[in-house]
C-alpha positions in Angstrom: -35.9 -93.1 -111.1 -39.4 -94.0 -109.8 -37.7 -96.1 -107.0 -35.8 -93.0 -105.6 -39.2 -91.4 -105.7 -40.5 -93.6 -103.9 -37.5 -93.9 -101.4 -37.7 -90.3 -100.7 -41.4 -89.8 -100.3 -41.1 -93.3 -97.9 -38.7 -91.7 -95.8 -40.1 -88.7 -95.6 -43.3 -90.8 -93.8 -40.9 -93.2 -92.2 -40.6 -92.3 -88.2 -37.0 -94.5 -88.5 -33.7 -93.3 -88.5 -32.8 -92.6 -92.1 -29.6 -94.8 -91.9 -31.9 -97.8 -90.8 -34.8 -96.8 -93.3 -32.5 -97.2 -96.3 -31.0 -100.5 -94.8 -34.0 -102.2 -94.6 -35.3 -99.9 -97.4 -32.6 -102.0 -99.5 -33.0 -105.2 -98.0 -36.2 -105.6 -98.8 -35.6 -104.9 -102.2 -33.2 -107.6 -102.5 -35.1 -109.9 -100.6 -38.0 -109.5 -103.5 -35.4 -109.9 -106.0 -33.5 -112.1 -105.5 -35.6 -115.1 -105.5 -36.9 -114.0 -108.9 -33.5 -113.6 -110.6 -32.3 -117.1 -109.3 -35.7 -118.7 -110.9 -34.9 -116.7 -114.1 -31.5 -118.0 -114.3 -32.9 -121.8 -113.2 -35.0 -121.3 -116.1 -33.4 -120.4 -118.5 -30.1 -123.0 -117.6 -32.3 -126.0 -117.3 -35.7 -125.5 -119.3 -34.9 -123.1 -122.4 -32.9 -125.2 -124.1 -35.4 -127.8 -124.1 -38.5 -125.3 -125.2 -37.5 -124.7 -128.9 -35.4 -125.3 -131.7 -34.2 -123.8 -135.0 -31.2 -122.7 -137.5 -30.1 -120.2 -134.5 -31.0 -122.0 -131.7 -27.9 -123.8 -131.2 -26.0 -120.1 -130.8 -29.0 -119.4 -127.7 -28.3 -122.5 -126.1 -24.0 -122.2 -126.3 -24.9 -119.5 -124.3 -27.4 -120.7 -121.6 -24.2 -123.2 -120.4 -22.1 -120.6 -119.2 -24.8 -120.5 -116.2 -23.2 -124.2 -115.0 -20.1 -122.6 -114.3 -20.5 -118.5 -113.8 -24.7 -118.1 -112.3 -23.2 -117.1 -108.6 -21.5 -114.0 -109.9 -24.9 -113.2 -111.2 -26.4 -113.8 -107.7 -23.9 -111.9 -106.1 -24.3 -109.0 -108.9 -20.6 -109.1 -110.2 -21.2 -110.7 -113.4 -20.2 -106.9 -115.1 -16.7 -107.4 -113.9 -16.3 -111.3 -113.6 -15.7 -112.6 -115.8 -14.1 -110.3 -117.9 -14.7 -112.5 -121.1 -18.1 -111.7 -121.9 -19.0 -114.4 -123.8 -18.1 -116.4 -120.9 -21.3 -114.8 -118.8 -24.4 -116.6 -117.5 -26.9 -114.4 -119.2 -24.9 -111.4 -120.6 -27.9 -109.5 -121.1 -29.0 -109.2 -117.0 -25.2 -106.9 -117.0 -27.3 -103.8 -115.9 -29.0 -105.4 -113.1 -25.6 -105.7 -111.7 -24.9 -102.3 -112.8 -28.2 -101.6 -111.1 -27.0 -102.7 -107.9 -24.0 -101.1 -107.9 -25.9 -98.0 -108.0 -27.4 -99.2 -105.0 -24.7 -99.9 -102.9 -22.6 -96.9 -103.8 -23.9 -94.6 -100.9 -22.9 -97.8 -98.8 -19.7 -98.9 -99.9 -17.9 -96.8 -102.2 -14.7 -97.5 -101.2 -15.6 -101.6 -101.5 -16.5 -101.0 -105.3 -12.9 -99.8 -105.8 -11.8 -102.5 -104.3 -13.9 -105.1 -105.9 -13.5 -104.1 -109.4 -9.4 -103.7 -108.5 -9.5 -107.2 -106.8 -11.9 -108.6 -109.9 -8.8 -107.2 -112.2 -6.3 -109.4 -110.8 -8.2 -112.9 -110.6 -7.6 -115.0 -113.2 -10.5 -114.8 -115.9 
């Protein structure tokens, strides 16, 4: 909720348009977090699974190589639809960051969301 806070009281200062305020409002958001949430998942692909070990640590690691094969749905924040199997997901936990996003984009692209979840429905898992 802070970030709609501070949307709002940005927009009220802003002398933009408030259709081109929240577009770049947006994508700078995405251009600061981005970069962070494709070093998290470099991370935690490639150098985790050599920075411990342990009884469990075999379960942690099963699930880190999922990211080989699924880390660009996380990138393009539609790993909460595909794929569908979630033990299949690079880093099931980061689902509400997608979810997050969504949020985002609703004002946007409403319509697209249908679509995307209707289209992620019908691709093979």
């Amino acid at each position: 909720y802070f970030i709609s806070y501070v949307f709002l009281v940005e927009l009220r200062r802003s002398r933009l348009h408030w259709l081109l305020f929240t577009l770049r409002f947006y994508l700078v958001e995405l251009l600061t977090f981005v970069p962070l949430y494709a070093a998290t998942i470099v991370i935690a692909w490639k150098v985790v699974p050599y920075v411990a070990s342990g009884p469990l640590w075999y379960q942690i690691v099963g699930t880190l190589g999922h990211c080989r094969k699924w880390w660009w749905t996380n990138l393009l924040f539609i790993n909460n639809f595909y794929p569908r199997d979630e033990s299949a997901q690079c880093l099931e936990w980061t689902f509400y960051l997608a979810n997050g996003a969504h949020g985002l984009c609703v004002f946007f692209s409403g319509p697209v969301e249908i679509l995307l979840s209707l289209l992620c429905a019908v691709l093979p898992p």
